[in-house]
VOTORVO-31599 format. One record per residue (C-alpha): x, y negated, z negated; residue in one letter. Coordinates in nm, 3 decimals. Example, Ala and Ser with C-alpha at 12.3 -4.5 7.8 and 13.67 -1.06 7.14 Angstrom:
<rs>
{r {1.230,0.450,-0.780},"a"}
{r {1.367,0.106,-0.714},"s"}
</rs>
This chain:
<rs>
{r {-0.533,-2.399,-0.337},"x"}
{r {-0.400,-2.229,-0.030},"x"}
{r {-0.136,-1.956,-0.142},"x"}
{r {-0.075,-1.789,0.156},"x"}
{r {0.243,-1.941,0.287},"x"}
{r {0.273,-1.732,0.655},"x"}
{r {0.082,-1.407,0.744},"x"}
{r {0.201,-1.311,1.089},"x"}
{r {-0.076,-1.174,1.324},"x"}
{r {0.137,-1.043,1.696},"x"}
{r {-0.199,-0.897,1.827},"x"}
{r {-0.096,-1.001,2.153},"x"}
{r {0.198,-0.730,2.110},"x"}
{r {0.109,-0.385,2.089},"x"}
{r {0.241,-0.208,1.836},"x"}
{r {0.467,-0.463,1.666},"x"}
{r {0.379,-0.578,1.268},"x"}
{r {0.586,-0.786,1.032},"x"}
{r {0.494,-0.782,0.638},"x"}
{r {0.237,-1.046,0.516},"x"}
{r {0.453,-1.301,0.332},"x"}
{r {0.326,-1.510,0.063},"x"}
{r {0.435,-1.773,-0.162},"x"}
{r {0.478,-1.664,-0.544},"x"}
{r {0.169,-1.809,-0.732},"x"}
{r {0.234,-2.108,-1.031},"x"}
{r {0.295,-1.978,-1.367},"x"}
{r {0.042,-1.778,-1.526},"x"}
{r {-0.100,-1.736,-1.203},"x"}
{r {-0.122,-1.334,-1.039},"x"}
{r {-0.376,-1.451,-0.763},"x"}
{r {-0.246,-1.421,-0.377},"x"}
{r {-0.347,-1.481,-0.056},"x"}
{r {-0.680,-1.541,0.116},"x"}
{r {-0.943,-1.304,0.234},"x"}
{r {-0.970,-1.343,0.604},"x"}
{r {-1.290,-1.188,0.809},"x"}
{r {-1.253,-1.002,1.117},"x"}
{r {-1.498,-0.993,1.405},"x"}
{r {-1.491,-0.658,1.580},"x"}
{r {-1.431,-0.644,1.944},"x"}
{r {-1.525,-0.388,2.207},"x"}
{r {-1.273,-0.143,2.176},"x"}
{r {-1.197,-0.236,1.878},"x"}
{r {-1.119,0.049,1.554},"x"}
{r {-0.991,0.060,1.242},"x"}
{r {-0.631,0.195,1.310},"x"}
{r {-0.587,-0.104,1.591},"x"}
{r {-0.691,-0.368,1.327},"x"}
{r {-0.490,-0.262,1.101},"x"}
{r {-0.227,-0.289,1.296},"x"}
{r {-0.302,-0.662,1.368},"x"}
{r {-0.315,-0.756,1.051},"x"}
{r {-0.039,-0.534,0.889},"x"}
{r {-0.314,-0.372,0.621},"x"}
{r {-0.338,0.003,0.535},"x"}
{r {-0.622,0.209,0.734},"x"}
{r {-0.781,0.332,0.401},"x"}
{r {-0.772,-0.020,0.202},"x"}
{r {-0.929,-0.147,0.522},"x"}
{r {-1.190,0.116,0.472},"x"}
{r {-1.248,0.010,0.122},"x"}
{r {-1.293,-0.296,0.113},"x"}
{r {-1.534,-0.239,0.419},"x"}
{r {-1.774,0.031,0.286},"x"}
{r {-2.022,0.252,0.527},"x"}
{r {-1.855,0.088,0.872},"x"}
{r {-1.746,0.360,1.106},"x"}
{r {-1.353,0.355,1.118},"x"}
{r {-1.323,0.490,1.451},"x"}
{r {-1.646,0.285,1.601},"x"}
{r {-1.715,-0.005,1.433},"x"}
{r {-2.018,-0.177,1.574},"x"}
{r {-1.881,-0.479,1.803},"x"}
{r {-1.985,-0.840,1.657},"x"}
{r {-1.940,-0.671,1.304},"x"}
{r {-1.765,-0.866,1.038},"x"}
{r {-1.500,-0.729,0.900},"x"}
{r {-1.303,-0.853,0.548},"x"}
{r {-0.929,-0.810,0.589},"x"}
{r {-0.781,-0.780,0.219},"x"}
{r {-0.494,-1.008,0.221},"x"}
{r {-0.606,-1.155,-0.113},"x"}
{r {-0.512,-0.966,-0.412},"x"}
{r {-0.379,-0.987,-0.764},"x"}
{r {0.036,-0.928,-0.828},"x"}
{r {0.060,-0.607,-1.013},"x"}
{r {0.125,-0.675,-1.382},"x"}
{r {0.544,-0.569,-1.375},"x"}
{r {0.886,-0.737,-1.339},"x"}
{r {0.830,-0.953,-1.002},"x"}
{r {1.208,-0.789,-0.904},"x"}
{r {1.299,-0.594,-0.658},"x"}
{r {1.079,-0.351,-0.470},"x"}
{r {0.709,-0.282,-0.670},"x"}
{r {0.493,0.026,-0.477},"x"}
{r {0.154,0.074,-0.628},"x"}
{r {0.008,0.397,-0.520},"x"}
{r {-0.388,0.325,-0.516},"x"}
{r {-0.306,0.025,-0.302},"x"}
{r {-0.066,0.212,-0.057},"x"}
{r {0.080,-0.104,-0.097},"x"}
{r {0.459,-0.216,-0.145},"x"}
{r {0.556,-0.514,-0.271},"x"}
{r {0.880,-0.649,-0.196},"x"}
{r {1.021,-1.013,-0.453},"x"}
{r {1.281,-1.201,-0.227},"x"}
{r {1.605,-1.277,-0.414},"x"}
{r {1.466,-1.673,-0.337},"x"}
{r {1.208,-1.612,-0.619},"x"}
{r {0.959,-1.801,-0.419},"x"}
{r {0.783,-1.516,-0.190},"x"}
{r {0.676,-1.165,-0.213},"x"}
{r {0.610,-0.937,0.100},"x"}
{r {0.342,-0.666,0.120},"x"}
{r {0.357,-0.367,0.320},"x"}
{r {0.154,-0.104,0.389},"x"}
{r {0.281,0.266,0.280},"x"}
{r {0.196,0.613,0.351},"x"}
{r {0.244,0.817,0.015},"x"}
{r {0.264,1.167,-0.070},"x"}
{r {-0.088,1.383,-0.031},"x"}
{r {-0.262,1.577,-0.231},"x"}
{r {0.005,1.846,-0.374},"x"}
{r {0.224,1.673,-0.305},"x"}
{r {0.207,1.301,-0.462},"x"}
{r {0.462,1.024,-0.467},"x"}
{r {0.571,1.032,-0.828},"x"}
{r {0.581,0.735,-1.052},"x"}
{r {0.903,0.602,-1.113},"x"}
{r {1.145,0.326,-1.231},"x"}
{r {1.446,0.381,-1.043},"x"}
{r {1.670,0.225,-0.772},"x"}
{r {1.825,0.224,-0.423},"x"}
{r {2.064,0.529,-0.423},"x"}
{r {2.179,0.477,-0.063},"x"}
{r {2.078,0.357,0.287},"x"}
{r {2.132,0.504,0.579},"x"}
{r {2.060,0.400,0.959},"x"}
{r {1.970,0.667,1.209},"x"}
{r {1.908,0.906,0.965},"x"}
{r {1.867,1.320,0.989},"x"}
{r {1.622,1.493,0.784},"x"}
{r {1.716,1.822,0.655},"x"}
{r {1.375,1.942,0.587},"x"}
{r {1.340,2.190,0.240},"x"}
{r {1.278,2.568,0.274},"x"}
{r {0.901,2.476,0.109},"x"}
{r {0.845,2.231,0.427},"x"}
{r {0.930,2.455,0.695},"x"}
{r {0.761,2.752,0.542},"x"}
{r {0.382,2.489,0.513},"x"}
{r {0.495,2.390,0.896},"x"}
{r {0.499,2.780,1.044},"x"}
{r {0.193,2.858,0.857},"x"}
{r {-0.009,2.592,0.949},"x"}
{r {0.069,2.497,1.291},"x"}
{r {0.285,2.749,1.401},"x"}
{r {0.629,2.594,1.491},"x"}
{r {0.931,2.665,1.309},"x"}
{r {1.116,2.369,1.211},"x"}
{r {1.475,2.332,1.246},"x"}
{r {1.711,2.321,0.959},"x"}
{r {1.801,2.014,1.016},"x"}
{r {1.639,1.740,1.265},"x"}
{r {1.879,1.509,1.434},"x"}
{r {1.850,1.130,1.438},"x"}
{r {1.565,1.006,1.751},"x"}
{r {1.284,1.023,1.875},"x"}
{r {1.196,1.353,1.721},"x"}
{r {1.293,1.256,1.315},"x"}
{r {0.998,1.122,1.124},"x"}
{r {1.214,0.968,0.926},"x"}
{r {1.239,0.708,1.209},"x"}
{r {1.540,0.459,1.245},"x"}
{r {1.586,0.384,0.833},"x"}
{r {1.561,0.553,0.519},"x"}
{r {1.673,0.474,0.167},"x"}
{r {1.734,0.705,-0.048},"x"}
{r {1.621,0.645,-0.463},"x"}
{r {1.787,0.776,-0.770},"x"}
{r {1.526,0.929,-0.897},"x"}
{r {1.502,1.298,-1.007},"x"}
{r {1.780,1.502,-0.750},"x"}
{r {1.779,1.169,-0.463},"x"}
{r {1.477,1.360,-0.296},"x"}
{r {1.234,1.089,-0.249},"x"}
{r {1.315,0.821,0.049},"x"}
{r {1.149,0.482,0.181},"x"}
{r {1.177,0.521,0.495},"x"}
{r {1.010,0.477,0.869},"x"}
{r {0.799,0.709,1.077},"x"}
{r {0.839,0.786,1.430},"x"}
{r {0.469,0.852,1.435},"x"}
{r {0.164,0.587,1.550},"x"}
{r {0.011,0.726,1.257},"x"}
{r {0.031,0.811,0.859},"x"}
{r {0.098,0.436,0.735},"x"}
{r {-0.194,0.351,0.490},"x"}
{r {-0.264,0.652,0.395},"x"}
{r {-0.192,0.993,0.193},"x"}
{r {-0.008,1.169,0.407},"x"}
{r {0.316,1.257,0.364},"x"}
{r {0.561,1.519,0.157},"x"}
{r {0.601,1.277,-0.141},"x"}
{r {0.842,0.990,0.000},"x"}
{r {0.723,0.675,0.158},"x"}
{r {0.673,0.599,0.501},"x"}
{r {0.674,0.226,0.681},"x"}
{r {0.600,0.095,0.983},"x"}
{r {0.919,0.129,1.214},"x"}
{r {0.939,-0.241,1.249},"x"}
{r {0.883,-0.342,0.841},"x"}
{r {1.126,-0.104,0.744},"x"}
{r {1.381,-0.210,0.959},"x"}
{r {1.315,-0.601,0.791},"x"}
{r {1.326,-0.417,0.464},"x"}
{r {1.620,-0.206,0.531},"x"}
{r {1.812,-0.537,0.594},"x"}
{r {1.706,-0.710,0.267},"x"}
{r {1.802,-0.475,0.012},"x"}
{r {2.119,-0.314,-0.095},"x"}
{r {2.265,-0.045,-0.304},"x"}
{r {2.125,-0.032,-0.689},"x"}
{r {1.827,-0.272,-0.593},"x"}
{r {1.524,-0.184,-0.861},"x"}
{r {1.270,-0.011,-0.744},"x"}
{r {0.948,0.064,-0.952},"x"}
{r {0.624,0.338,-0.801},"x"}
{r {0.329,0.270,-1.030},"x"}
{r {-0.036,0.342,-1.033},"x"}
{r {-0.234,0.070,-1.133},"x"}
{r {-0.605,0.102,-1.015},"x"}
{r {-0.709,-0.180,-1.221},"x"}
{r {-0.537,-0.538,-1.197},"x"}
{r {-0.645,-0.829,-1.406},"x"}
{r {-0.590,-1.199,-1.427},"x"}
{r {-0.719,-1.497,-1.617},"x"}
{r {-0.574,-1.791,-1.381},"x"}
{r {-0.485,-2.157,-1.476},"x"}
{r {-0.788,-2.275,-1.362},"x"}
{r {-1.005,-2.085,-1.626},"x"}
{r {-1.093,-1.762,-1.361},"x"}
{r {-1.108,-1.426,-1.527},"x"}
{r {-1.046,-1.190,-1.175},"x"}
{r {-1.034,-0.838,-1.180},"x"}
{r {-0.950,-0.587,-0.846},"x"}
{r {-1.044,-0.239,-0.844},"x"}
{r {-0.900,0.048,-0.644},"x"}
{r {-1.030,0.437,-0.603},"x"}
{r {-0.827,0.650,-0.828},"x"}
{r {-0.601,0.877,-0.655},"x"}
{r {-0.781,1.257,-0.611},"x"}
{r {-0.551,1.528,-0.727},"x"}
{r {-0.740,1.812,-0.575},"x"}
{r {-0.971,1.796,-0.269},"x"}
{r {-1.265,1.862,-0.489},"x"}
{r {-1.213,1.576,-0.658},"x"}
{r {-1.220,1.352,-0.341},"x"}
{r {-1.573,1.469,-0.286},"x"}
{r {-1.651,1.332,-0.641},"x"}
{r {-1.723,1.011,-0.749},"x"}
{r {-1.430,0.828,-0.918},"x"}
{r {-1.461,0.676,-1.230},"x"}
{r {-1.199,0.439,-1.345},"x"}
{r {-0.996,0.480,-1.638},"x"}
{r {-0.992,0.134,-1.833},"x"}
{r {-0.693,0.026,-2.042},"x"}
{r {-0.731,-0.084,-2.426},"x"}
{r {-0.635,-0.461,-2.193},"x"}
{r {-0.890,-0.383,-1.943},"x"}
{r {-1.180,-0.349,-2.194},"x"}
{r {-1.095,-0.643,-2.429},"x"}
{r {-1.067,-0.832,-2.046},"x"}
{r {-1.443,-0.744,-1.955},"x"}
{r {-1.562,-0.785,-2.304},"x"}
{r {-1.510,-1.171,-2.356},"x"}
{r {-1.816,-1.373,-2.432},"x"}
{r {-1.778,-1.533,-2.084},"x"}
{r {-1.761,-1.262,-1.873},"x"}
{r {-2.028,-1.147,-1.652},"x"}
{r {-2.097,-0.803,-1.752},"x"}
{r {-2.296,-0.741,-1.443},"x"}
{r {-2.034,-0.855,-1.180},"x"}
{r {-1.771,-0.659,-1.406},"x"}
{r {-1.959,-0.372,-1.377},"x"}
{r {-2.015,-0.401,-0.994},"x"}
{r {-1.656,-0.426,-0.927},"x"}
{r {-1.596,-0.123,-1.119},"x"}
{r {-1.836,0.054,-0.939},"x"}
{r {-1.759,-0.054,-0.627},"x"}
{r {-1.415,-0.041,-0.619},"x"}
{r {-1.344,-0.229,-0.288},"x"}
{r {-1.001,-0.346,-0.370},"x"}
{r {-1.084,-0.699,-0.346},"x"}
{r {-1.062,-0.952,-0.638},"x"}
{r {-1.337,-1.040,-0.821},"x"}
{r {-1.415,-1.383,-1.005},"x"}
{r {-1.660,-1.227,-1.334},"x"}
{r {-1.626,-1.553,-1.522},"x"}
{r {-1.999,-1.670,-1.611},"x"}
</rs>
């Protein structure tokens, strides 16, 4: 059954992207989207598809393993990941899994969710989880950037930052931020003014949007909206049709030697009893715990 109600592809557009919409699965269902294939063109990288298709660079890179992100041989096939499972919370409000870089968003219709691409808080500095809400929004926003920020800015490149950076071009904050409750009102969702950073780990802890999905965003939600940060490598679902599906993300590294390592998944009391059932494939569980492509995975015998 075709779930995916719209998915809107502007490649004709330079640098525009709206949020992959789809229609909320039946009941009992977690299962969304479809996985669409890519042929690479002359000129063609990972940053620029993902910008087609409104993924994140590294799930792009995932769930195509070994293919050169900056020259991908032309005629290649690429899989773009716009099938996945729902994460297992509240459908409500705004849902941000952190091995996805992915942001959910549950329309107040109850009959779609959006998914966005995020860039989330590096190594040192992680995006925590949370179960908070929207504190505040605020157009045209400054940043007023902490004495630990400027301090990491001089040292490594050089530049002294100012106190306080003025709404335009300049912010990287962009044209929208919204500011959660959580811990002292630090962490924001918010845009970039930067071609680069969305889909992947790269930021100070908050979480960064493409300028033109944060601006759709920004216009959805409103004061006290729930918002929930998880981290949910592992998502499972036994559908109505009898499919046991599992989808496997890389762990997040908390040090840079441990993103030289290989990652080994941390299973759930759920997760086990899930790939133990008598009619489960035990070899195409295994694979997609090995592999870890982000894609779901039918391991029903």
């Amino acid at each position: 059954m075709m779930r995916l109600l719209l998915l809107f592809i502007l490649s004709a557009i330079p640098g525009i992207s709206l949020a992959n919409v789809y229609a909320l699965p039946e009941k009992g269902s977690r299962l969304i989207g479809e996985i669409q294939e890519h042929i690479v063109q002359k000129g063609d990288f990972f940053q620029t598809i993902s910008k087609q298709y409104n993924v994140g660079i590294l799930e792009l890179m995932e769930s195509n393993p070994g293919v050169d992100p900056f020259l991908p041989t032309p005629g290649l096939k690429l899989i773009i990941p716009t099938q996945m499972l729902l994460p297992d919370v509240p459908r409500k409000g705004i849902v941000l899994n952190l091995p996805e870089l992915r942001l959910y968003y549950f329309s107040k219709n109850g009959k779609e969710v959006h998914v966005f691409p995020v860039g989330i808080g590096r190594i040192g500095r992680e995006t925590p989880e949370m179960v908070t809400k929207i504190k505040s929004r605020i157009p045209n926003p400054s940043w007023t950037p902490p004495a630990s920020i400027r301090k990491e800015h001089l040292e490594e490149r050089g530049e002294v930052l100012p106190r306080v950076v003025q709404p335009g071009p300049d912010n990287p904050l962009g044209n929208y931020a919204m500011q959660l409750s959580y811990g002292d009102g630090s962490y924001l969702i918010h845009g970039t003014n930067k071609d680069f950073g969305v889909g992947m780990r790269v930021s100070s802890g908050c979480v960064r949007l493409n300028p033109d999905d944060i601006e759709w965003l920004f216009n959805q939600t409103k004061y006290g909206d729930p918002v929930r940060v998880i981290n949910q490598t592992v998502k499972i679902s036994t559908e109505p049709d009898g499919r046991h599906i599992i989808e496997v993300h890389s762990a997040l590294s908390k040090s840079e030697l441990e993103m030289q390592q290989e990652k080994v998944v941390t299973m759930s009391k759920d997760i086990v009893q899930f790939i133990s059932q008598d009619d489960v494939d035990s070899f195409k569980a295994n694979d997609a715990l090995l592999t870890q492509n982000g894609l779901p995975m039918n391991i029903r015998l």
